[in-house]
C-alpha positions as CSV (number, residue, x, y, z in Angstrom):
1,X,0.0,0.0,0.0
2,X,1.1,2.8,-1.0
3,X,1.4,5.7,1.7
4,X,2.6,9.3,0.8
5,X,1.7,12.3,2.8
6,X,2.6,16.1,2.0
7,X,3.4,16.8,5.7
8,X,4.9,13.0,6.9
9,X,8.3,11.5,5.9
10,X,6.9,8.6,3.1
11,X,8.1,4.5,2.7
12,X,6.9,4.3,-0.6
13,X,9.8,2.7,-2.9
14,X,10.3,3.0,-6.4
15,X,9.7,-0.5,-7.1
16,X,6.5,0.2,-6.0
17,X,5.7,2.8,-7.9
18,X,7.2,1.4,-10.6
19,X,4.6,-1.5,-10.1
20,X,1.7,0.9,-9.9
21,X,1.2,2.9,-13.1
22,X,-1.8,4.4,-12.9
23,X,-3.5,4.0,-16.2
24,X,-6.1,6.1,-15.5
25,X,-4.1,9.4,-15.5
26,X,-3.1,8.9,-18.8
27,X,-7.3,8.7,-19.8
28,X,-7.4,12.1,-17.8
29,X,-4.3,13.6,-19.8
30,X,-6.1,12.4,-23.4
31,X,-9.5,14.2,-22.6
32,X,-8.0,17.3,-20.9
33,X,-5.7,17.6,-24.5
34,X,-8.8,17.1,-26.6
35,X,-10.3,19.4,-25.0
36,X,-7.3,22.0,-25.8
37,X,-7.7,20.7,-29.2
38,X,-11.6,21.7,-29.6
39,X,-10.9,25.2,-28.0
40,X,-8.2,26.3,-30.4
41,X,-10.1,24.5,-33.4
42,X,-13.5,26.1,-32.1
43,X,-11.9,30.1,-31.6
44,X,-8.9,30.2,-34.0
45,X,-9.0,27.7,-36.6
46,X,-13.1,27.8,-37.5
47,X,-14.0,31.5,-37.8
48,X,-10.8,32.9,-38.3
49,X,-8.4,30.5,-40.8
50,X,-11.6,29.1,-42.4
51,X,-14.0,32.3,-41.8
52,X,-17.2,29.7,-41.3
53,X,-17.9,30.9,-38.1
54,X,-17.9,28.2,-34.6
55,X,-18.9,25.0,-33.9
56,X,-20.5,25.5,-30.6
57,X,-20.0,27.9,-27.9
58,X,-19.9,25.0,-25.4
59,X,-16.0,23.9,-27.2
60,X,-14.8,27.1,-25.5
61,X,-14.7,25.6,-22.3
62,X,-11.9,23.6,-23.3
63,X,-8.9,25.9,-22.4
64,X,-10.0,24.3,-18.4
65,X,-7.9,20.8,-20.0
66,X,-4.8,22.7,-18.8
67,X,-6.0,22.4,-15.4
68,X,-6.7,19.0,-15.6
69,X,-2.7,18.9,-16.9
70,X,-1.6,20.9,-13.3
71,X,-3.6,19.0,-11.2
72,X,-2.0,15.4,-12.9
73,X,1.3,16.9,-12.6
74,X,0.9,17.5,-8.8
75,X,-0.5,14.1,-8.3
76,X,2.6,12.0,-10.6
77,X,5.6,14.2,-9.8
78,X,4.3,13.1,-5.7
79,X,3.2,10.1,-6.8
80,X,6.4,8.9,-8.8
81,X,9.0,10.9,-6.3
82,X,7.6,11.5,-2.5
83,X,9.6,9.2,-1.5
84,X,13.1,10.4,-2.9
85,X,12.6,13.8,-0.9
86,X,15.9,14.3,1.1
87,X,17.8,12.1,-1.4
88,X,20.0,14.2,-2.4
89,X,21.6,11.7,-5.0
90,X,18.2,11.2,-7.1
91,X,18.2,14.9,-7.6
92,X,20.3,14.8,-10.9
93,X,18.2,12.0,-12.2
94,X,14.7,13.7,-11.4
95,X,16.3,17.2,-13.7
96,X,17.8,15.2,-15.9
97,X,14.3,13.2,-16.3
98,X,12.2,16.2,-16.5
99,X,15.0,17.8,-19.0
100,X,14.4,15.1,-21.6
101,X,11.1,14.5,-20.9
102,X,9.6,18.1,-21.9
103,X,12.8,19.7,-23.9
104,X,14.1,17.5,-26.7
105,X,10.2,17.1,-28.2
106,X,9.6,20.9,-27.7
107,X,13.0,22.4,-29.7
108,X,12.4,19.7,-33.0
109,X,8.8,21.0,-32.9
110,X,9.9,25.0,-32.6
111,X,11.8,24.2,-35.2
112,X,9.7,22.7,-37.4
113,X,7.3,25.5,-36.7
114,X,9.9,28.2,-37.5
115,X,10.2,26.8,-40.5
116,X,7.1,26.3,-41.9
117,X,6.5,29.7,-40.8
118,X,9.6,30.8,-42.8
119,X,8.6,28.7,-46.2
120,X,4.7,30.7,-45.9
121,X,5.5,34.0,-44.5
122,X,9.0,34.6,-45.0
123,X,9.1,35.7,-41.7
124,X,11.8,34.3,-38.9
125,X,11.3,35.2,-35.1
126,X,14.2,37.8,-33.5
127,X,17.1,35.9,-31.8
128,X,15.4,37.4,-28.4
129,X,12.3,35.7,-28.8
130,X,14.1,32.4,-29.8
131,X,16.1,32.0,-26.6
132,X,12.9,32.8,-24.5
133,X,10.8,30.5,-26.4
134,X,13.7,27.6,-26.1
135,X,14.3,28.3,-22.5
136,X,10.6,28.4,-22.0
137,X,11.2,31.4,-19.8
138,X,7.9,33.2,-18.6
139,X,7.9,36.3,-21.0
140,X,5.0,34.8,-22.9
141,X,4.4,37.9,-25.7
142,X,7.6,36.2,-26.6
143,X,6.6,32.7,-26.8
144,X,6.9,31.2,-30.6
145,X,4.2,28.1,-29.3
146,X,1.2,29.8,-28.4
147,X,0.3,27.0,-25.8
148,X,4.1,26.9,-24.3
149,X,3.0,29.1,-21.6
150,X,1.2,26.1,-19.5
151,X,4.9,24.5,-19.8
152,X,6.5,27.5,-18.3
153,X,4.5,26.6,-15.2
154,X,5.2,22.9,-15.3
155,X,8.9,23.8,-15.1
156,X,8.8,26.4,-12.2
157,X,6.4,23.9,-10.6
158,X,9.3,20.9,-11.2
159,X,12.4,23.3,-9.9
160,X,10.6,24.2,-7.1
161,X,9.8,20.7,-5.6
162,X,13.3,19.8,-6.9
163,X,14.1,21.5,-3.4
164,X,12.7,18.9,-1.5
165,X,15.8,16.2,-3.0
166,X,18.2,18.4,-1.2
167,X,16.7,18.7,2.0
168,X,13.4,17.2,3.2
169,X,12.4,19.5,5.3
170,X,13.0,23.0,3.8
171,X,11.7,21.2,0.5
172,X,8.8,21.4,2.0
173,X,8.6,24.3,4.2
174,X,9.7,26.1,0.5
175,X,6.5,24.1,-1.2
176,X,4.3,25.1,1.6
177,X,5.2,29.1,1.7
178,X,4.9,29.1,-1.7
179,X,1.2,27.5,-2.1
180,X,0.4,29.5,1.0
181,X,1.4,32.3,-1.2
182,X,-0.6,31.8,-4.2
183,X,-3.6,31.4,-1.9
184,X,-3.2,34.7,-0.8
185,X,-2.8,36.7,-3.8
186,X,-6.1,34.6,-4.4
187,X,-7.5,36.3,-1.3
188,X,-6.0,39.2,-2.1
189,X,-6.0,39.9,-6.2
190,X,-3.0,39.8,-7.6
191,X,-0.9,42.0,-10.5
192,X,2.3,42.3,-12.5
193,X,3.4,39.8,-14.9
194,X,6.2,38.1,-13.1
195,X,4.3,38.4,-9.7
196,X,1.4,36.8,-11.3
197,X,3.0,34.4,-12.5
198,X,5.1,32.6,-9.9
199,X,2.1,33.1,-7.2
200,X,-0.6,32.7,-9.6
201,X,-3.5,30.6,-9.0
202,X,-2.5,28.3,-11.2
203,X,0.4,27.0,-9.1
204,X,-2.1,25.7,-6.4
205,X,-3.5,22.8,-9.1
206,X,-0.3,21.5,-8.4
207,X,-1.2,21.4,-4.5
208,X,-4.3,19.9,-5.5
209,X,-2.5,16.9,-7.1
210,X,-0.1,16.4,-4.8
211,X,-2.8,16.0,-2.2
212,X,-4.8,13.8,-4.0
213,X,-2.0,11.3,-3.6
214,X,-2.9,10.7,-0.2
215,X,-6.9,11.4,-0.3
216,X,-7.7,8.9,-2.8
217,X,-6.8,6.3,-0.4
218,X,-9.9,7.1,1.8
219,X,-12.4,7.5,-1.2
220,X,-13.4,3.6,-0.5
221,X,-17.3,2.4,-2.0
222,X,-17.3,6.6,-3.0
223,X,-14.9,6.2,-5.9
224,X,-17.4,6.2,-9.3
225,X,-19.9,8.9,-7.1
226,X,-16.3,11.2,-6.6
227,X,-15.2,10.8,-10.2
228,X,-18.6,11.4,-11.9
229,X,-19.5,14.2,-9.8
230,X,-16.3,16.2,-9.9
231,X,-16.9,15.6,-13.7
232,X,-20.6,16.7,-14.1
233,X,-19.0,19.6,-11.9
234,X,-16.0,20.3,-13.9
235,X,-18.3,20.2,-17.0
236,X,-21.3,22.6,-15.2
237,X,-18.2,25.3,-14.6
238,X,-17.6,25.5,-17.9
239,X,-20.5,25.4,-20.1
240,X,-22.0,27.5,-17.6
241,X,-19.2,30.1,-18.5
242,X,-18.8,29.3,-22.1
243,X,-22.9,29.4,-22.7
244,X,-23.0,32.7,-20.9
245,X,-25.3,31.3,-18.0
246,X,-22.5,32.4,-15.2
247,X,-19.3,34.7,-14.8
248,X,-16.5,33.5,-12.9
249,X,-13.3,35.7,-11.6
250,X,-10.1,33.9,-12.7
251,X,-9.0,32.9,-9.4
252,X,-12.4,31.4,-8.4
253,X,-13.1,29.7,-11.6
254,X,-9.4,27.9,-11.1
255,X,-9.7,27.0,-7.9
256,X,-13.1,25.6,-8.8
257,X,-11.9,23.6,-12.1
258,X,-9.1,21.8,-9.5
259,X,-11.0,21.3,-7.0
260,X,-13.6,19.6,-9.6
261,X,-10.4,17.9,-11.3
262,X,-9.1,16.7,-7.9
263,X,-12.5,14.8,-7.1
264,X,-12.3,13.0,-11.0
265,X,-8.5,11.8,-9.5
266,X,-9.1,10.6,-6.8
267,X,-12.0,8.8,-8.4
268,X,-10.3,7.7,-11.2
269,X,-7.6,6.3,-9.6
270,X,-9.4,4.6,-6.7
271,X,-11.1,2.8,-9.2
272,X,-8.6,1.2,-11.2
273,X,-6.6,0.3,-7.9
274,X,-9.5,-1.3,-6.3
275,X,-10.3,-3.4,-9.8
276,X,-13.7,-1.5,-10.6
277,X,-11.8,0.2,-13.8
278,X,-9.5,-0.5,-16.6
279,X,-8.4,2.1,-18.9
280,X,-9.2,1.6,-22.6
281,X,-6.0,1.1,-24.4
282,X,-6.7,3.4,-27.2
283,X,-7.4,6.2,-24.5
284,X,-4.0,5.0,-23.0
285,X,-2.3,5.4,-26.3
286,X,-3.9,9.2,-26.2
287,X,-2.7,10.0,-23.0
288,X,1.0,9.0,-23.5
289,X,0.9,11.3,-26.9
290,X,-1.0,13.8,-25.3
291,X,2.2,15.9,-25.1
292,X,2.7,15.9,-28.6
293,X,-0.6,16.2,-29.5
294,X,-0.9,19.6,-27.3
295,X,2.4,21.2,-29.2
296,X,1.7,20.3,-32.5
297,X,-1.7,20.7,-32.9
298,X,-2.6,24.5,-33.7
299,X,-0.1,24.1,-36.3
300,X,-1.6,21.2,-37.1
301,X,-4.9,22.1,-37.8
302,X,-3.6,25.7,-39.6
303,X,-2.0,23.8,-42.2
304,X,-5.2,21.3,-42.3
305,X,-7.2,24.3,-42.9
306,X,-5.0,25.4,-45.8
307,X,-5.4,22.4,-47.5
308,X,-9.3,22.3,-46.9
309,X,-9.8,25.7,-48.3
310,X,-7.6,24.5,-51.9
311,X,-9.8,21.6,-51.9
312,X,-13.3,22.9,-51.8
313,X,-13.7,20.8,-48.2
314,X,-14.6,24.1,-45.9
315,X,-17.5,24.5,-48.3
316,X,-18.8,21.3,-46.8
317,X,-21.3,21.5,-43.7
318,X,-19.6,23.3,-40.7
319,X,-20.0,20.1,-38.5
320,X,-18.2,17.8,-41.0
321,X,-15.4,20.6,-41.6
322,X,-14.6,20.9,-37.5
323,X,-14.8,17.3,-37.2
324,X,-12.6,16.6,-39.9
325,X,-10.1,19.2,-38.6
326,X,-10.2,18.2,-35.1
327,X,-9.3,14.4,-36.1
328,X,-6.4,15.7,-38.4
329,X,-4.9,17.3,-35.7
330,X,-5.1,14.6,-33.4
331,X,-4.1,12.1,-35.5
332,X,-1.5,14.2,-36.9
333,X,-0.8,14.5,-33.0
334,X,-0.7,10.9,-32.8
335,X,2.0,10.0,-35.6
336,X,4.2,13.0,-34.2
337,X,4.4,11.1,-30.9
338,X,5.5,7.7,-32.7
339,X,8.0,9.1,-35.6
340,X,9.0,12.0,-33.3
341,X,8.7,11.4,-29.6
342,X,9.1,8.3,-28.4
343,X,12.3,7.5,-30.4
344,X,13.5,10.9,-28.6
345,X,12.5,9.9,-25.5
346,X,14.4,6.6,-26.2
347,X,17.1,7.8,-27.6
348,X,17.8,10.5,-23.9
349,X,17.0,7.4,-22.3
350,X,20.3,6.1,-23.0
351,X,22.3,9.0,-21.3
352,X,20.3,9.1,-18.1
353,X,22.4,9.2,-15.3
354,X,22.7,6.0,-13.1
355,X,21.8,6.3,-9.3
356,X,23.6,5.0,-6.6
């Protein structure tokens, strides 16, 4: 049994974890980047590449997948490392894993999007906003990837527990201060780019996660209620929002979305591990390309649309058009993650350093 708690030293070994992948998560990471997908087909790619208006207002509520990605990232990086906290000598490994796990993808993919940008508009970015976009530092006007924002708070997210390798206890004292921060601009309203980013709300999905490593545990008989209400609920915020029924402040609405996402977790995942659920493989696959799937897929679809409009197939019916789209880009997605990502990810695999 596994036993990790955010305030209490943790036993959980990696051979553990290792014999506990949660299958479930990666269901949770395909819908929330499908959902992405819809909301960048539904407001960019529909009425303003194609000019034939939207699909449905209720697609706009899919921006709320990236805090289904904050609130996963809580839960695994806790889930998969709690127990090396104080371990000084699995810090290098941890960066190292994180390193190739988000970087070597992201720069092929830059690339390729520089130059297809170059080959239609003749157009390169300026040297500054290259090193920003490849360092993924959080001056987003500068960002080449639109969506490489979100990833900009992954990282901060991973240095900052990265703390907790080289000492336990200010680890977490330093993860605690911060959070306790964030919740207080929430209280308090927040302003200034750089302010709002490193205490933004946002960072608290990450809380959320890393609690729900310990609360699914005492979800018991209540797993399918938790994960089927915190879904209606996730779903109610934000049709409610995008159908103009409601208007949430940005701070409440997030809070709202993760606390919603952090009942369909602990659901989820007390599910599968008391044998009531198995994860689809095909909703597996989705989840593990996910990544790619969420960097290439506004490019994706841009090109797609191109194509479309020289072939006649945006004057078909508006449904068949975004649903034709929206596949593309998945699947496009999908063989980007098999030709391009996993042999990266295989390839850094070989240089990872070796733990004592």
């Amino acid at each position: 049994m596994l036993r990790l708690s955010f305030f209490a030293p943790t036993t959980v070994t990696n051979t553990q974890v290792s014999q506990n992948r949660l299958e479930s998560l990666q269901v949770l990471r395909a819908v929330a980047a499908l959902m992405v997908v819809a909301f960048h087909m539904n407001i960019f790619i529909l009425p303003e590449t194609l000019n034939i208006g939207t699909a449905w207002a209720g697609l706009n509520m899919g921006y709320a997948g990236v805090e289904v990605f904050f609130v996963l990232s809580g839960f695994i990086m806790f889930y998969r490392h709690g127990d090396e906290m104080g371990q000084g000598s699995r810090l290098w490994p941890y960066l190292y894993a994180r390193f190739a796990r988000i970087f070597p993808v992201f720069w092929v993919v830059l690339g390729v999007v520089i130059a297809l940008r170059f080959a239609v508009y003749d157009s390169l970015p300026t040297l500054k906003s290259l090193l920003i976009s490849m360092s993924m530092l959080p001056i987003f006007d500068q960002h080449i990837i639109g969506v490489q924002w979100t990833l900009s708070f992954e990282l901060m997210f991973y240095l900052v527990f990265a703390i907790g390798f080289v000492h336990r206890g200010i680890g977490r004292a330093v993860l605690a201060l911060w959070f306790a921060i964030c919740a207080l601009k929430v209280l308090l309203g927040h302003s200034g780019e750089l302010p709002t980013f490193f205490f933004s709300p946002y960072n608290l999905l990450f809380l959320f996660g890393m609690l729900a490593v310990s609360l699914w545990r005492y979800v018991g008989g209540f797993a399918a209620a938790l994960a089927i209400g915190g879904a209606i609920t996730f779903v109610g915020i934000g049709l409610t929002e995008a159908l103009g029924v409601m208007t949430y402040h940005f701070a409440i609405r997030t809070i709202l979305y993760g606390l919603a996402a952090t009942a369909m977790v602990c659901g989820v995942v007390a599910l599968e591990q008391q044998g009531h659920w198995h994860a689809p493989k095909f909703t597996v696959f989705l989840g593990n390309a996910s990544y790619a799937i969420y960097l290439v897929h506004i490019t994706a679809m841009g090109a797609v649309a191109q194509v479309f409009k020289k072939l006649g197939i945006a004057e078909l019916p508006l449904p068949i058009v975004a649903t034709a789209v929206f596949v593309a880009a998945v699947l496009i997605g999908c063989f980007a993650h098999l030709l391009l990502e996993r042999p990266l990810i295989n390839f850094t695999r070989r240089f990872r350093p070796k733990t004592r």
